[in-house]
N, C-alpha and C positions, 0 to 999 in steps of 0.2 A: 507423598501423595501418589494416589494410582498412576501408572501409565496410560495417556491420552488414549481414548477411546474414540474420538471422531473419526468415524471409516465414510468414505468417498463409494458412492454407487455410480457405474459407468455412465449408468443411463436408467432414467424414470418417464413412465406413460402415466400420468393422471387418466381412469376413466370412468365411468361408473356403468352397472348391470342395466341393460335394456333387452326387450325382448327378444327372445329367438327369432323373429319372423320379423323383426324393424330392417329396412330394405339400408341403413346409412350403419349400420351396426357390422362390428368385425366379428368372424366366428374365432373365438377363442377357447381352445379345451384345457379343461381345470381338472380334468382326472381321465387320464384315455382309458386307465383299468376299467371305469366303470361306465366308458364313453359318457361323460358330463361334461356339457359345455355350456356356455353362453355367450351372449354377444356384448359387446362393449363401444360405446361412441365417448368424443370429446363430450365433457361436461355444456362447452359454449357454445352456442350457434345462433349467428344475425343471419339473415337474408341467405340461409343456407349454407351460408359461409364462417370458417372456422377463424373467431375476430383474437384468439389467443392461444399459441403454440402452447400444451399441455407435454411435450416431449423436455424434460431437464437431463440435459448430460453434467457427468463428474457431482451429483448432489450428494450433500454432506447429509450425513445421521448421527448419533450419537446413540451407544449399546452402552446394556446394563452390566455389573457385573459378569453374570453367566453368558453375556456374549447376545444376547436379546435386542430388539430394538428400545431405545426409551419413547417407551408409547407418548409422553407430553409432549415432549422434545421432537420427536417426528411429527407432531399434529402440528403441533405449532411453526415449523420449518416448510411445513406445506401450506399448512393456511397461508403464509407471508408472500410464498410463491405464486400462490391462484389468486391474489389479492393484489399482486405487484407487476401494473403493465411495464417497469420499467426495470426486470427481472435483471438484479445483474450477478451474477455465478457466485465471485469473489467477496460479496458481498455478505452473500449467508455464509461462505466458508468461515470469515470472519466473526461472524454471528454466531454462528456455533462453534467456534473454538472457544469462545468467551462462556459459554452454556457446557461446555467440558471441564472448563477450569471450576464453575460452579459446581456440575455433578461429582464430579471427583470429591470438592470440597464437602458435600452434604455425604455421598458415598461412608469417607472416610473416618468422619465424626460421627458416623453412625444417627443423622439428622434426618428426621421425617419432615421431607420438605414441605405435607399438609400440614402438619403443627403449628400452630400459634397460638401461645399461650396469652396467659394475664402480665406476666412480666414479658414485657418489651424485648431485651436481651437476650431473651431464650427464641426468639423468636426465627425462624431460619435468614430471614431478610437482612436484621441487624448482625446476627453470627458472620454471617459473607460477609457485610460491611466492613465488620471491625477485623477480620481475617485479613483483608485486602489493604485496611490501611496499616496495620502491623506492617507487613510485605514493604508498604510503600517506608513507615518510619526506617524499617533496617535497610533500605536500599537496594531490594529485591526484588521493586517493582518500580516502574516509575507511577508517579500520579495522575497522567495523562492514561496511563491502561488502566487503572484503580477504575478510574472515572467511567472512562469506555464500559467495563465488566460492569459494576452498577446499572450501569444506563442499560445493559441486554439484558440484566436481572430482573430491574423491574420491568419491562417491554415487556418479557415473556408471563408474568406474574400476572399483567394487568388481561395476557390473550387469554390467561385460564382463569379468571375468575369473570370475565364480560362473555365467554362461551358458555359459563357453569360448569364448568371440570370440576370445581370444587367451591366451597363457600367456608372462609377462614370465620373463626371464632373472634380472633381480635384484628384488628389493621393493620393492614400489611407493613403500611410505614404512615407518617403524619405528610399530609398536602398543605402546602402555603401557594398564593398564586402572586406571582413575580412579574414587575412590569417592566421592562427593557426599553431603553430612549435608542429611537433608529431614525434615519433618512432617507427618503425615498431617494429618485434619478436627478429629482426635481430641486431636493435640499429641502423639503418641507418635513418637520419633525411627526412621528407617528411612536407610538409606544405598543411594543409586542408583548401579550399575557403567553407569559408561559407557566407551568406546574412544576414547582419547585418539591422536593422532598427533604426530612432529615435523616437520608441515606447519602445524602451530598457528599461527596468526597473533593476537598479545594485542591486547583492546581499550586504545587511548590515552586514558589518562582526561585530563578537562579541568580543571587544577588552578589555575585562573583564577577566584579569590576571591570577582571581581567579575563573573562571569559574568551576565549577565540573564536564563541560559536555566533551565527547569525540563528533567529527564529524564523522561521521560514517551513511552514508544515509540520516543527516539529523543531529541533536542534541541531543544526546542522554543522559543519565544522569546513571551512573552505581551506584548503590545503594548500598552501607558500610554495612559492615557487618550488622549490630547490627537492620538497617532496613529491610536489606532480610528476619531476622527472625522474625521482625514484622507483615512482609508484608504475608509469610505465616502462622503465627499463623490467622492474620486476618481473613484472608481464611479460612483455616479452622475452624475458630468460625460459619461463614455462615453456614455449611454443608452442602456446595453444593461440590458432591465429584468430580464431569466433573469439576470445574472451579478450583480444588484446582491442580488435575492432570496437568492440562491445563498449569497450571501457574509453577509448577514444572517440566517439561518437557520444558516448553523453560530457564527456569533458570538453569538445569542442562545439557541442550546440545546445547544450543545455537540456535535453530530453530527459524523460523522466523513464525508469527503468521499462514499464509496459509500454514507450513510445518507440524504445531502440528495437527492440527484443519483437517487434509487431510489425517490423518493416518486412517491403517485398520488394523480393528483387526484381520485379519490372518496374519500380522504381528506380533502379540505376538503368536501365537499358538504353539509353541514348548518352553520347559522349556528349561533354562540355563545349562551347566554344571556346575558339581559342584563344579570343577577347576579353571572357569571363572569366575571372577569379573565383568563383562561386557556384554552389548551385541551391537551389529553391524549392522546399519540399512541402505541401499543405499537409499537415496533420489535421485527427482530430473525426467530427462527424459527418461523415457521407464521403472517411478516404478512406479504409482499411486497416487505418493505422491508429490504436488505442493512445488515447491522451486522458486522464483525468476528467470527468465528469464530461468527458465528451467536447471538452473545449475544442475553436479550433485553433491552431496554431503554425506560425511557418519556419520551418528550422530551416539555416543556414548552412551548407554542408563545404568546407573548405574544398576548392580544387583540388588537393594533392592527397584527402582524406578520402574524396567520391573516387579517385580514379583508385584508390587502394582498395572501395569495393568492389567497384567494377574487376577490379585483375583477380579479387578474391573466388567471385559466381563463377571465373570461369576456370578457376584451381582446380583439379584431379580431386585434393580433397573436399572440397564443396561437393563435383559432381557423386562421389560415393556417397555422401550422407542423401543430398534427393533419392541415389538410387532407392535407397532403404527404407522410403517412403510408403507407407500402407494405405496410408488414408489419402485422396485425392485432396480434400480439404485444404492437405498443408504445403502444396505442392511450389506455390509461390514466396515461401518464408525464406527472410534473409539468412535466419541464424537458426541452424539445426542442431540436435545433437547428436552423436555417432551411432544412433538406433534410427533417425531418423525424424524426429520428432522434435517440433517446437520446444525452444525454451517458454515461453509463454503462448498463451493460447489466447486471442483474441476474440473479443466479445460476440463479434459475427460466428467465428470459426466453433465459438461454446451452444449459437444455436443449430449448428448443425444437428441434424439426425444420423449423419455417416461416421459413429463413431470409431476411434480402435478395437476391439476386442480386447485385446491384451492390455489394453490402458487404463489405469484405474487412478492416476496423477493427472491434477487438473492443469499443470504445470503454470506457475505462476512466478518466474524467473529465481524458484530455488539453486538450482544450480549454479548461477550467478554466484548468489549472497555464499553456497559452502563453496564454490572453490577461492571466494575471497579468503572465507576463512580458515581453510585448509591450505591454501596455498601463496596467498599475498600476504596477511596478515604475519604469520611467523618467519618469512623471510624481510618481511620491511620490520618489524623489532630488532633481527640484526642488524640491520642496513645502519638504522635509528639509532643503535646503541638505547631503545625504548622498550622496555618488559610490558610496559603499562597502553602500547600503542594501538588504537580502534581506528577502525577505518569503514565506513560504508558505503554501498555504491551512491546513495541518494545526496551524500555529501560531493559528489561531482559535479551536478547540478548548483550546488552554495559557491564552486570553485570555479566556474563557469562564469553565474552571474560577479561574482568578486573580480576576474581578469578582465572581463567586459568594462565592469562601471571603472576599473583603473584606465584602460587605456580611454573611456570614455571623457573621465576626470582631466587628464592627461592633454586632450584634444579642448577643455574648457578653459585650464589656466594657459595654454600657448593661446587662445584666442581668436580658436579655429570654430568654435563649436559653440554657444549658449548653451548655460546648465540647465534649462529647460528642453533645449533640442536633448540631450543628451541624457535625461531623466526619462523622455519619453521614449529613447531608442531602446534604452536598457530595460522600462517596463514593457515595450510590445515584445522583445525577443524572449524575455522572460514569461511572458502572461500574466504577468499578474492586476491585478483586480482594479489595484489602487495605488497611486506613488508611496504613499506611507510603506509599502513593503519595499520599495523602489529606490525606496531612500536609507533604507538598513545597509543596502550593498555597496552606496554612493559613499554615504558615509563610514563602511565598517574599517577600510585602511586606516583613516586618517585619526578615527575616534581610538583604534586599537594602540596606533603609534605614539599618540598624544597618551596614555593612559600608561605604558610603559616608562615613556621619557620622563616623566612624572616622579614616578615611580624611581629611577634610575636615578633622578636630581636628589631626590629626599634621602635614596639611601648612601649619596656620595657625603649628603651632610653627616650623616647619622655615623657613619665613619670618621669626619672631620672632628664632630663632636666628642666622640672616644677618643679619639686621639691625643685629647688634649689630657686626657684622663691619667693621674698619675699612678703606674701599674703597680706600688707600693700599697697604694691603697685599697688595693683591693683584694 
């Protein structure tokens, strides 16, 4: 398949042509050889006032082979933008990476994405479909991305055919309308229609007994003791002391990698008492500090973990990295890297107008995930005596909640604690939704243990049973 063509623009102004002589209009020259200019304003304006930021930093595009912009592809990444009060960056990156994996795929097969014919199958919709589940049968993909790519296939399908880009011969795919049983706050039953398609691609569930993993956003893998303290010695063998932080702070408070990576250090500026064992940090909307849909949330920060950031800000090597700060923006961030520059960029800081110049990464804690992969990952296979060993940062967070609900557990059968008090401490630390997630973590030791020992009995018989077997016989 082609090599990804999704390129990141530093910075985009929405504007459109207004007259030379409009008094709110910018003078902009479009050809100084032949002095030709015009003036340009925001699209929006209430009460004279500009009710929607038209400035996009880091926005994705997606080029044609010869290096072009894809004219649909950038219309419809913009429409979504001028359209979306609730703009968020990482969002459309996402979005069009998924519209790269398609272009590539119509590029390559030489597929006229207007085409649709009279046979179904030929049709560019079904080709990507049965492309994508191929991918998923040989294990190339999983079926939670399958699913996701469909789902930004037809979004984009349905923006060029309800704008009139174009007008298909036959249907794009077949619609059935789907009724879903839901609960409101209240526990009163309500049924949600939604638009179902047979471009559907089904989630594979994982019907592996002995799975280790909890579900939890995804598949997560909570890590046993004995490799957490692997996994941070490893680390700190590197001495890189941002990634060892990095990786302890979401192990001891459960954050999610944009909630570590999005911290400021005037949140450490004041020392602990010396009574407190702890300190107390609001995440989330209206703190600076990126949580997942904006949740809020309050992390826990151990005493002996806060006072190692505090001694961190004010290390020699902390204060070079601020030195090498370009952009005012980032001035406050916990964790930099040795150019200067946020590992992740947070949502406030993405609508800045004061961008880098030189920056064309919308950084979105890559660095993290390759020096896992570059540099924890093949040294804990040796550690492991494991070839086959995957490790993620997001599985800290599964390793987190798993240590909590133990000692939680722990505090219920001594008879210190009600497994309801203790169901609800491990969902507020967590956030989550609803016990039913709350209770995967309660229960994942003891479901795992029980399903081994099990296991372990049946094959002590299965041994007893051969045993008996006379070796003549066979």
């Amino acid at each position: 398949m082609s090599l990804n063509r999704k390129k990141t623009l530093r910075q985009v102004t929405m504007t459109r042509v207004t007259h030379v002589n409009d008094p709110e209009g910018e003078l902009v020259e479009l050809d100084s050889k032949n002095s030709y200019s015009k003036k340009a304003v925001p699209p929006i304006k209430v009460n004279r006032k500009i009710i929607k930021s038209y400035n996009y930093n880091y926005f994705p595009i997606i080029l044609n082979k010869d290096g072009s912009p894809w004219r649909e592809g950038v219309l419809y990444i913009i429409s979504k933008a001028n359209s979306d009060f609730n703009y968020k960056i990482s969002t459309y990156h996402s979005i069009m990476s998924d519209l790269t994996h398609f272009k590539n795929y119509i590029d390559d097969n030489n597929i006229d994405m207007f085409s649709f014919p009279k046979m179904k199958l030929l049709r560019p919709t079904y080709r990507y479909r049965n492309y994508l589940l191929l991918l998923v049968q040989n294990d190339e993909l999983s079926s939670h991305t399958a699913k996701r790519r469909v789902s930004s296939m037809i979004k984009f399908y349905r923006y060029l055919t309800e704008e009139n880009h174009f007008k298909p011969s036959y249907p794009l795919w077949n619609e059935s309308d789907l009724y879903i049983k839901a609960h409101d706050s209240k526990g009163s039953v309500f049924h949600l229609k939604k638009i179902s398609t047979d471009l559907k691609i089904k989630n594979i569930p994982n019907d592996d007994p002995f799975s280790n993993e909890i579900i939890d956003e995804g598949r997560l893998r909570p890590l046993p003791k004995q490799e957490q303290l692997a996994l941070i010695d490893t680390i700190n063998n590197t001495g890189n002391t941002e990634m060892l932080l990095i990786h302890l702070i979401a192990l001891l408070t459960g954050a999610r990698i944009q909630t570590v990576l999005t911290l400021r250090k005037s949140h450490f500026s004041k020392s602990i008492d010396i009574n407190d064992s702890s300190f107390t940090l609001a995440t989330g909307h209206g703190t600076n500090i990126d949580t997942k849909k904006d949740k809020n949330l309050i992390l826990i920060f151990p005493k002996l973990l806060y006072n190692k950031i505090r001694i961190y800000i004010l290390s020699e090597r902390y204060l070079n990295r601020v030195n090498k700060i370009k952009n005012d923006v980032f001035n406050d961030y916990l964790f930099l890297s040795n150019r200067g520059a946020p590992y992740y960029i947070s949502k406030e800081s993405l609508k800045s107008s004061n961008t880098q110049s030189n920056e064309r990464t919308m950084h979105n804690g890559e660095a993290v995930r390759q020096f896992i992969s570059k540099r924890v990952i093949p040294t804990m296979k040796v550690k492991l005596s494991n070839d086959r060993y995957i490790f993620r940062f997001h599985d800290l967070r599964a390793t987190f909640g798993m240590n909590l609900s133990e000692s939680q557990m722990r505090l219920v059968e001594e008879g210190k604690l009600s497994l309801h008090k203790a169901r609800e401490y491990v969902k507020a630390r967590m956030g989550h939704a609803t016990t039913e997630m709350t209770d995967r973590y309660l229960n994942y030791r003891s479901n795992f243990d029980t399903l081994i020992a099990h296991q372990e009995n049946y094959e002590d018989y299965i041994n007893t049973l051969l045993g008996h077997v006379n070796q003549e016989c066979l």
